[in-house]
N, C-alpha and C positions, 0 to 999 in steps of 0.2 A: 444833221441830227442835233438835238437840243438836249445836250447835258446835264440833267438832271439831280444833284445830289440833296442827301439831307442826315439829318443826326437825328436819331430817337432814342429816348430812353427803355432799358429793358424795363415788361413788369416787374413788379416789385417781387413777386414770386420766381421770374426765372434769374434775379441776381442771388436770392437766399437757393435755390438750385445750384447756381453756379459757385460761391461758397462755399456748398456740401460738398459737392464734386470735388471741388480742387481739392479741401482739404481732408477729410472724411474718407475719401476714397485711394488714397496717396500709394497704397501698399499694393493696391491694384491697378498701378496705372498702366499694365500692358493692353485694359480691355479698351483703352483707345481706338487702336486699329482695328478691332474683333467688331467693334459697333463702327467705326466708317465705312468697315469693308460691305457690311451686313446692311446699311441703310441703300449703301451703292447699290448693291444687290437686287434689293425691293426697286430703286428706280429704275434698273433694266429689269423685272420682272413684270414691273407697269405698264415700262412700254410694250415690250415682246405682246400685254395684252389688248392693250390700244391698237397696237398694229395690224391685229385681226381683223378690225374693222378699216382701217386707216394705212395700208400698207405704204402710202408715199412718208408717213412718219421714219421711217427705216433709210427710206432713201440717199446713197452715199457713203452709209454707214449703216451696213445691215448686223458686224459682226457684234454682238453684244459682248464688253469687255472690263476690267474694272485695272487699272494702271496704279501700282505702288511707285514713287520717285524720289530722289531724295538730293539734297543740294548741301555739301559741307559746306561749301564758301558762305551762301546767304543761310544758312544753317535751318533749311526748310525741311519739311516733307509731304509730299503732294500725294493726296488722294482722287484721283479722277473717274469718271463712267461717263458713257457715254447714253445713259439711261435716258429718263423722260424728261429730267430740269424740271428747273420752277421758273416761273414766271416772277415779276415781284412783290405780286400780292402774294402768293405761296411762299415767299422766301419769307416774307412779314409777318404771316400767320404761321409757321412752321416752325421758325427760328428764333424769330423774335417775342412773337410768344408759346405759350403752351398750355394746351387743354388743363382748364384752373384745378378742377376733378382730379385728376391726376395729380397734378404738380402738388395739390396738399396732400394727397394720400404716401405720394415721393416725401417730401418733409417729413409728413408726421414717422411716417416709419424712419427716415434717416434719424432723427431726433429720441424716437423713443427706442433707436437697437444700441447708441452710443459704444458703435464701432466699428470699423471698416466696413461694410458687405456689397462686395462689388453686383451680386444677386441682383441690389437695386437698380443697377444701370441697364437701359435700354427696357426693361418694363413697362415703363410711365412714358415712352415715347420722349426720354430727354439723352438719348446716345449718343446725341452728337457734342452735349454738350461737358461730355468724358475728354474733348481736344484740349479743354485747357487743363488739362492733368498734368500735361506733356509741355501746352505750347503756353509762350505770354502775351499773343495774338493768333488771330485765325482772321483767315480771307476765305471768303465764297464767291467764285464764280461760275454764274449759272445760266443756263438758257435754255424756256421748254422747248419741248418737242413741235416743230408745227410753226413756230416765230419765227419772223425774219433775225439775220444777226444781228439788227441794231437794236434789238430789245433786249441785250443780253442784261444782267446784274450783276452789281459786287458787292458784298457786304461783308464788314470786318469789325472787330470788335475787339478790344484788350481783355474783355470780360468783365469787367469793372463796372457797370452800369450802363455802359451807350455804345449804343452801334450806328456804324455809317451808311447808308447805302447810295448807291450813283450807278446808273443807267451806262450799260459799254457796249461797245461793239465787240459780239463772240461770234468767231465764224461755224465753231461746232458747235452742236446740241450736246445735252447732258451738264454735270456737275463737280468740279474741279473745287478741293478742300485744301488751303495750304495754311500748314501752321510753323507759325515760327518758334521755334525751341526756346524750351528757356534754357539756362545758364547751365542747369545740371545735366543736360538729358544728352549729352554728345553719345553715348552708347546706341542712339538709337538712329544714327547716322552712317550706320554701315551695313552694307546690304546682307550679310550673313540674320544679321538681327532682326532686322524685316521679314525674309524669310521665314525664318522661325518660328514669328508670331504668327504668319500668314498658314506657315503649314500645320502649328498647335492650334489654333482655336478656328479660323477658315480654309481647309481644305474642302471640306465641300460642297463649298459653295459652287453654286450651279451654272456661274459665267467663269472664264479664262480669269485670272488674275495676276497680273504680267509685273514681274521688274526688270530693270534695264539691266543688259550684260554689262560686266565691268570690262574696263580694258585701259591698261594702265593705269588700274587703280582710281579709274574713274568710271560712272558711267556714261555709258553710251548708248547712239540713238535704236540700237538692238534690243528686242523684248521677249524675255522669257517666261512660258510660264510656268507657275509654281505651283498652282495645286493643282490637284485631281477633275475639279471641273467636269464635274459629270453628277447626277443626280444618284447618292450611293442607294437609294432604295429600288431603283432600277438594278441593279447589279443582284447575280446570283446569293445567296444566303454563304452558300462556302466559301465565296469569295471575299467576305466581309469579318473581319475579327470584331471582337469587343471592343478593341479601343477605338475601331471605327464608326462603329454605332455610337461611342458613349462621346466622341468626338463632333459628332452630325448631332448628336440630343444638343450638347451643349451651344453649336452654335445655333441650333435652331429656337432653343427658347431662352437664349438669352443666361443659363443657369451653369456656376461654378462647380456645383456639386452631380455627381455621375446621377446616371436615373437607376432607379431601383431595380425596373426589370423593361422588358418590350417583346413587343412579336410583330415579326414580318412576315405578311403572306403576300402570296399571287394568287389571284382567281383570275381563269379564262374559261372560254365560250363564251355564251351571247353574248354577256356582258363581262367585258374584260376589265381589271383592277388592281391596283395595287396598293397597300395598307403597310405602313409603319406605324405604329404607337407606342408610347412609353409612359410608364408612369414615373413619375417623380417621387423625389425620396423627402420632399419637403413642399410645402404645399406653396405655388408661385405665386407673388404676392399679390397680383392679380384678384388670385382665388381670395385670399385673406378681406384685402384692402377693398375690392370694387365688386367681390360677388357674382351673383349672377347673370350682370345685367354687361360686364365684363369679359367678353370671351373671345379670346383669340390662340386658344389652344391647338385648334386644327388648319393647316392648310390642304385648299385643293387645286390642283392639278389635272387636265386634261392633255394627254400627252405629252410633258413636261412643262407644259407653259400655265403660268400660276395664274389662276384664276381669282381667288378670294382666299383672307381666312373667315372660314365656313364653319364655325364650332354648331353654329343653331343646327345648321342644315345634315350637317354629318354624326351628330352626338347628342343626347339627349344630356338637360341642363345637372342631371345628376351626379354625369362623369365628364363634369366641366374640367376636371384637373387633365386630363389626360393630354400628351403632347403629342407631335407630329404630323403626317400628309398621307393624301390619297389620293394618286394618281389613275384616274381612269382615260378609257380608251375610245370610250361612246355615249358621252353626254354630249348633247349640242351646244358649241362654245357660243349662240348666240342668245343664251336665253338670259334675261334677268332674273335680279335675286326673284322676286317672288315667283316666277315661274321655277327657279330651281327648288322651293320650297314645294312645291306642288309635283314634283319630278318623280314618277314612281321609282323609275332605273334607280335615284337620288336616294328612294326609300329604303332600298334595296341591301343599298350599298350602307348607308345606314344604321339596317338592322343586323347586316354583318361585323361591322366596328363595332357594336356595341356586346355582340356575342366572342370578338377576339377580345374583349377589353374584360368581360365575367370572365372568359378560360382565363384567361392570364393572371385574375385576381385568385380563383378558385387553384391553379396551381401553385400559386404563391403559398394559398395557406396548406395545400398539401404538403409541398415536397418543401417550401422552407418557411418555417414557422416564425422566425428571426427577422425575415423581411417581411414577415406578412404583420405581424406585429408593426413595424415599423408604418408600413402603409396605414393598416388601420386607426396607431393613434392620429397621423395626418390626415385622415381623409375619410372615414368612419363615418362621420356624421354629415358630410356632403353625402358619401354612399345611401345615407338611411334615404335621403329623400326619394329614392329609385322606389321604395316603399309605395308613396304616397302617388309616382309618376309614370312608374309603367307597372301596367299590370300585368303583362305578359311575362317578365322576368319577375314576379313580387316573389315567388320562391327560391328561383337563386342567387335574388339578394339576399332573401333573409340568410336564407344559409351561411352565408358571407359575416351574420351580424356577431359582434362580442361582445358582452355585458359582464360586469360583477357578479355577483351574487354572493348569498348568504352561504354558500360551500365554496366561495373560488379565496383566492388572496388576496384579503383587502381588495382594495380600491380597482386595483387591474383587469379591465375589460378583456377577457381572455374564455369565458364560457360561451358557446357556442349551443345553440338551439337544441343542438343534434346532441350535445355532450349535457344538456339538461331532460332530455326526453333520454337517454342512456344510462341515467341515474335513478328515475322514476318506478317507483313499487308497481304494479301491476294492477293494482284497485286504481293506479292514479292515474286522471283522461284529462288533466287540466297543466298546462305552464303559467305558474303562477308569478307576479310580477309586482312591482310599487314603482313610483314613481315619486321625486322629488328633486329639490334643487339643488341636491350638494349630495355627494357620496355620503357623508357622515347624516345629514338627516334620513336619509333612506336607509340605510343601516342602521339607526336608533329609534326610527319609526316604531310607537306603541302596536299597529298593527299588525306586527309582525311576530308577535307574543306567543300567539297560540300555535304560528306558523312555525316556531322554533319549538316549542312543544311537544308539539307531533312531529319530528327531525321531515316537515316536510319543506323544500328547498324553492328560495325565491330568489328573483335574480332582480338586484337594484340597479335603476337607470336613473341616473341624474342628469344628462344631457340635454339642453333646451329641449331641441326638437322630437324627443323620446313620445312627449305625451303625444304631439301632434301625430308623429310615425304609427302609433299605435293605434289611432283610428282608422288605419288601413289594415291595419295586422292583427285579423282576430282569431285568427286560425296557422299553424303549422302542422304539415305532418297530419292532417286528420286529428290535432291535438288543439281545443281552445285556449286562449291566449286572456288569462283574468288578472284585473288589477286588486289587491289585496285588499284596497281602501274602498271596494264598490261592490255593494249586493250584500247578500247573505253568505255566511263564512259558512262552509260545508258542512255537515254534519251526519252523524248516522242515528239510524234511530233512537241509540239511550242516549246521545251526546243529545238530540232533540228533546225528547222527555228531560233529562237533566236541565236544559236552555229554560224550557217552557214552568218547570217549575221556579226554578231563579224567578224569572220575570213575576210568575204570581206572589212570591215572597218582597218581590220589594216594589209592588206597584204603589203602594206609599210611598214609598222615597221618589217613584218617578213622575209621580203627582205632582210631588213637593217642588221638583225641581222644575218641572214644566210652569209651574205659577213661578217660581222666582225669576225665571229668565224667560218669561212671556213670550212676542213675538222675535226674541234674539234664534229662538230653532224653530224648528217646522218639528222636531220629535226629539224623546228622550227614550232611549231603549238600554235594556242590559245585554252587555257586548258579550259576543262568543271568543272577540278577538283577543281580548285584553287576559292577562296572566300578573302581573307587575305592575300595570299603569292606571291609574283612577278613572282614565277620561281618554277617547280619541273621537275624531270624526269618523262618521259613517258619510261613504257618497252612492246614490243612482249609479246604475250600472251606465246611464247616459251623460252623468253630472261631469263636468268639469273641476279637474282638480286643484285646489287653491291657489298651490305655488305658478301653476300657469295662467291662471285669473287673475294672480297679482303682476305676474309679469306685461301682460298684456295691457290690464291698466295704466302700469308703468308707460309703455308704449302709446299711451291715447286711445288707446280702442275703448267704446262704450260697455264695457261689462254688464251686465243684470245684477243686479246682491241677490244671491238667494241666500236660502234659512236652511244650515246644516242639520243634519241628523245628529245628536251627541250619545253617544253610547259611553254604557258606566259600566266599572268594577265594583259591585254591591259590597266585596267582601275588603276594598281597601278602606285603610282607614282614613281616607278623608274625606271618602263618600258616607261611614259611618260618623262622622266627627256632623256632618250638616244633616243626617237624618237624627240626630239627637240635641244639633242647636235649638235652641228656644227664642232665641234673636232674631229676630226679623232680618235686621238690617245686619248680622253678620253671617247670617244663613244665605243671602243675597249676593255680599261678598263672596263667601263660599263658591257659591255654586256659579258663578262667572268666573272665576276666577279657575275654574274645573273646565269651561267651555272654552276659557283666553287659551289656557296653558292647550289644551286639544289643538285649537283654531294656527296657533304658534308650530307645535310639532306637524302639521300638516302643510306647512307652509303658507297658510294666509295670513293677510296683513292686519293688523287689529286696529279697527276702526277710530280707536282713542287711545293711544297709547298713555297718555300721563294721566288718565281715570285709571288705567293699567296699573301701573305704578303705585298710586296711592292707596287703591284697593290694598294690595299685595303689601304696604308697608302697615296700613291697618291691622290685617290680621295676622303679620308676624308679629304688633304690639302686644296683640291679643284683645 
C-alpha cells in the first residue's frame, strides 16, 4: 500500500471557529463529550440506515456501540463508534472544512453575544470542534463503511492552522477521536468523571455507551455500559420524570437551557406512532441566524431506526422552532425524500404534530400565563406566519395572537383577540387596528385621535410582519378586522351631517391646498380622524402602508409611488394660518410641510429630505 500523507491548511474561517471555541467557550468545556458522544451517535444512526439497504455494511460487527477510554500515562481520551466512517474526502470536507453559511452566522453570533454561550456549540455543525477546549491536539481515525482496511485515515491537528492527513491501515469500520489533554485538564482522566458527564448530558442516547471497568486502578479490557441506551420516547409516560425529558431535550437539540413545555403521545391502530415535541424557551439560533430555509428541528424514526431530520415533511414552516422525533411503525423505509413528501400516512402524521404543538401552545396560555408569555415574546412572530400558511388552523392561531393596545400596558403584547372582542360595546362589529414600525409611532399615530375620543379601543402592532399577517386576517370571531389608517372612519348619522357640513365650510381651503401641492396627493379631504393633529394620511382599504413600502424599498423590491390622500384639521391652527396666507411661496411651504410632517408620522420616507429641512427652517424664520 502507498502511504500517502500531506499537510493543509484550515479555512480561514474554521481557525477564527477554533479560536472562539477554545477561548469563548472555556466555562463550558464539559460540552466536549456531550457533542463527540452525540456526532458518534448520528454515524451509527447512518449506518443502522444504510444497512437497510446494504446489510453486509454491519457484517462482523452488527452491534452498534459508542466506547469512552481514557489513558493517564499518555494522558489521552478516546472517543470511538463503530458507525459508518469517513472516507478521506469526508474527513476533508467535514473537518477540515465547514459549510461557510454556517460558520459566519457561528462567528457573527459568537462575536456579537460577547460571552460564553455554550447554546452555540454543535448548532452550526462545528461540535467537534469543542475537542480543543479540553485537548492541545486531536487525532482522527477513521474508516467508511463498505472500504477495505487500507483505506483507513488519520488526521490530526494542534488546532493552530494545519492539519495532517495520511492514508492507514484500519482493520475496523467507524471512527475513533483521541485527544491529547492539555496541562490543566487531569480531572478529566478518571473514570468517575467520564461517567458523569456521560450520564448528565448523554443518557439517552440510543446506542450502548461503554467505559472500561477499572481494576487496580486501572482500566481494563472489560466494558460497561453507562447509560440508559434505549430511545426514552419509547418508554411509558409514568415511567419517565421531568428531568428526563428535560435531559433527552437537551441532548437532543444541542440546548443548555430546559425546554419550556412538551407533550408525548402514542397513537395506535392502522397507523401506529409516536410524537415527542418540545418547545424551547429561547429561540435556537438556527431559528434566528438561518431561518426558514434552516430546519433540522424534527427527527424521524421508523421503528427506532433514524431515518432523516424531517422538519419539511413533518411540520409546517411556521412551527419551525419546535424540537424533537416521531417514531412510526408503517411508513415504508424504502421511499425517498420526495416520495415521503407525497406520503399521505406522512400527511397524517403531520397534521397530528401540528394539532399536539396548538394544544400545547393553547394550554400554555390557559393554565400558565408566565410561560406563555415567555413563549410568545420568542416565537410570536414566527407563530403569526401560520396566519398567512395554513388555513385550516388560521382561527386557532389567531387565538393564540398578543398585541398592545391603546387599553393594554404600554408596549407589552399581552391582549388577546378574545379579550378585545370582551371589552367591545354592543353597537361595536368592528377590531379596530394600526399598524406601524415602532410601538411608540403607533401609539402617537394622529389617526388614532378620534379613536380615543370615542373611548373606542385599538390594538397597536408594530411587528415587521403584522401588516403582511393581516392580509390573511380579515375577520375573527364573525368580527371584521379594520385598519384605522384605511377607508372611511365610522360615523352615525349627525356625526355624517356634522362631517359633510365641515367639508362644505372649508372647500376653499381644500382647493387651496390641492393647487399648492399639485400632483404630490391624489386628494385633500377633511378628516373625521383627526381631534389634535393638522394633517395625517388617509390610505385605500387595499393601499399599502407606508412604513412597509418603505421597508420593502429598503429591501430592493420595485415599489409603485402612489399619491396619498391628505386629510385636514380645518379647525387647527396651522391649517388656519395657510387658509389666511397671502404668500404664494409661504403658503406652498405651509402646506407641504402639512403633508411632510403627515407622510413622516405614517411612517413614509420623504422623498427629499434637505428641501425638508429647509422648508421647515424658512418658516420657523418666518
Amino acid at each position: 500500500m502507498t502511504i500517502t500523507t500531506e499537510t493543509r491548511k484550515f479555512e480561514a474561517e474554521v481557525a477564527q471557529v477554533l479560536h472562539l471555541v477554545t477561548h469563548s467557550l472555556y466555562s463550558h468545556k464539559e460540552i466536549f463529550l456531550r457533542e463527540l458522544i452525540s456526532n458518534a451517535s448520528d454515524a451509527c444512526d447512518k449506518l443502522r440506515f444504510e444497512s437497510i439497504g446494504k446489510p453486509e455494511l454491519l457484517s462482523g460487527d452488527a452491534e452498534l456501540h459508542i466506547d469512552v477510554s481514557w489513558d493517564a500515562d499518555q494522558r489521552t481520551i478516546t472517543v470511538r463508534d463503530n458507525g459508518v466512517g469517513m472516507s478521506r474526502d469526508e474527513i476533508v470536507a467535514n473537518i477540515g472544512t465547514i459549510a461557510s453559511s454556517g460558520t459566519r452566522r457561528f462567528l457573527e453570533a459568537m462575536s456579537t453575544e460577547q460571552k460564553s454561550d455554550a447554546r452555540l456549540i454543535g448548532q452550526f455543525g462545528v461540535g467537534f470542534y469543542s475537542a480543543f477546549v479540553v485537548a492541545d491536539k486531536v487525532t482522527v481515525l477513521s474508516r467508511r463503511a463498505g472500504l477495505p482496511a487500507s483505506e483507513g485515515v488519520k488526521w490530526e491537528s494542534d488546532g493552530k492552522g494545519e492539519y495532517a492527513l495520511e492514508q492507514v491501515e484500519l482493520p475496523e469500520r467507524g471512527t475513533a477521536i483521541v485527544l491529547h489533554l492539555k496541562a490543566d485538564e487531569d480531572e478529566l482522566l478518571k473514570r468517575w468523571e467520564l461517567r458523569s458527564l456521560i450520564t448528565r448530558y448523554s443518557d439517552h442516547v440510543a446506542f450502548p455507551i461503554r467505559l472500561p471497568v477499572e481494576k487496580d486502578g486501572k482500566p481494563s479490557d472489560e466494558w460497561e455500559t453507562v447509560n440508559a441506551a434505549s430511545a426514552l420516547w419509547t418508554k411509558p409516560k409514568s415511567e419517565i420524570s421531568d428531568e428526563d425529558y428535560q435531559s433527552f431535550y437537551k441532548s437532543l437539540g444541542h440546548d443548555f437551557n430546559d425546554a419550556l413545555a412538551w407533550t408525548h403521545n402514542r397513537v395506535e391502530g392502522n397507523q401506529s406512532y409516536i410524537t415527542l415535541l418540545y418547545l424551547p424557551s429561547q429561540p435556537p439560533f438556527e431559528l434566528m441566524m438561518g431561518g426558514r430555509d434552516e430546519r433540522k428541528g424534527l427527527k424521524l424514526y421508523i421503528k427506532r431506526v433514524f431515518i432523516m431530520d424531517a422538519a419539511e415533511q413533518l411540520l409546517p414552516n411556521y412551527l419551525r422552532f419546535v424540537r424533537g422525533v416521531v417514531d412510526a411503525d408503517d411508513l415504508p423505509l424504502n421511499v425517498s425524500r420526495e416520495i415521503l413528501q407525497q406520503n399521505r400516512q406522512l400527511e397524517r402524521i403531520k397534521s397530528a404534530c401540528v394539532k399536539r404543538v396548538l394544544d400545547l401552545i393553547e394550554k400554555l396560555a390557559k393554565d400558565e400565563p408566565e410561560k406563555f408569555q415567555t413563549f410568545y415574546k420568542a416565537f410570536g412572530n414566527t407563530l403569526k406566519e401560520g396566519i398567512v400558511e395554513d388555513h385550516a388552523n388560521r382561527e386557532r392561531i389567531a387565538k393564540l395572537l398578543r398585541f398592545a393596545s391603546t387599553k393594554g400596558e404600554g408596549s407589552t403584547q399581552s391582549v388577546s383577540l378574545d379579550d378585545y372582542i370582551g371589552r367591545m360595546p354592543v353597537s361595536q362589529d368592528t377590531i379596530w387596528y394600526i399598524t406601524a414600525d415602532s410601538h411608540a409611532a403607533a401609539a402617537g399615530s394622529p389617526q388614532l385621535e378620534a379613536f380615543r375620543a370615542k373611548d373606542i379601543e385599538v390594538l397597536l402592532m408594530s411587528d415587521r410582519i403584522d401588516e403582511w399577517m393581516l392580509g390573511s386576517l380579515n375577520e375573527y370571531a364573525s368580527k371584521k378586522l379594520r385598519n384605522v389608517a384605511k377607508g372611511d372612519f365610522p360615523l352615525d348619522e349627525e356625526a355624517k351631517k356634522q362631517q359633510e357640513e365641515a367639508s362644505k365650510a372649508a372647500e376653499p381651503l381644500l382647493k387651496k391646498l390641492k393647487d399648492l401641492l399639485g400632483d404630490r396627493v391624489g386628494d385633500v379631504k377633511v378628516s373625521a380622524r383627526l381631534t389634535d393633529s393638522p394633517s395625517c394620511l388617509a390610505l385605500s382599504d387595499y393601499e399599502m402602508a407606508p412604513h412597509l413600502a418603505r421597508l420593502l424599498r429598503e429591501a430592493g423590491h420595485d415599489m409603485p409611488a402612489g399619491k396619498p390622500t391628505l386629510e385636514i384639521n380645518p379647525q387647527h391652527a396651522l391649517l388656519k394660518r395657510v387658509e389666511a396666507e397671502g404668500d404664494e411661496g409661504k403658503a406652498k411651504d405651509l402646506a407641504s410641510l402639512l403633508l411632510e410632517q403627515a407622510e413622516i408620522a405614517a411612517g413614509a420616507q420623504l422623498p427629499d429630505p434637505a428641501a425638508f429641512v429647509q422648508r421647515l427652517n424658512r418658516v420657523l424664520l418666518g
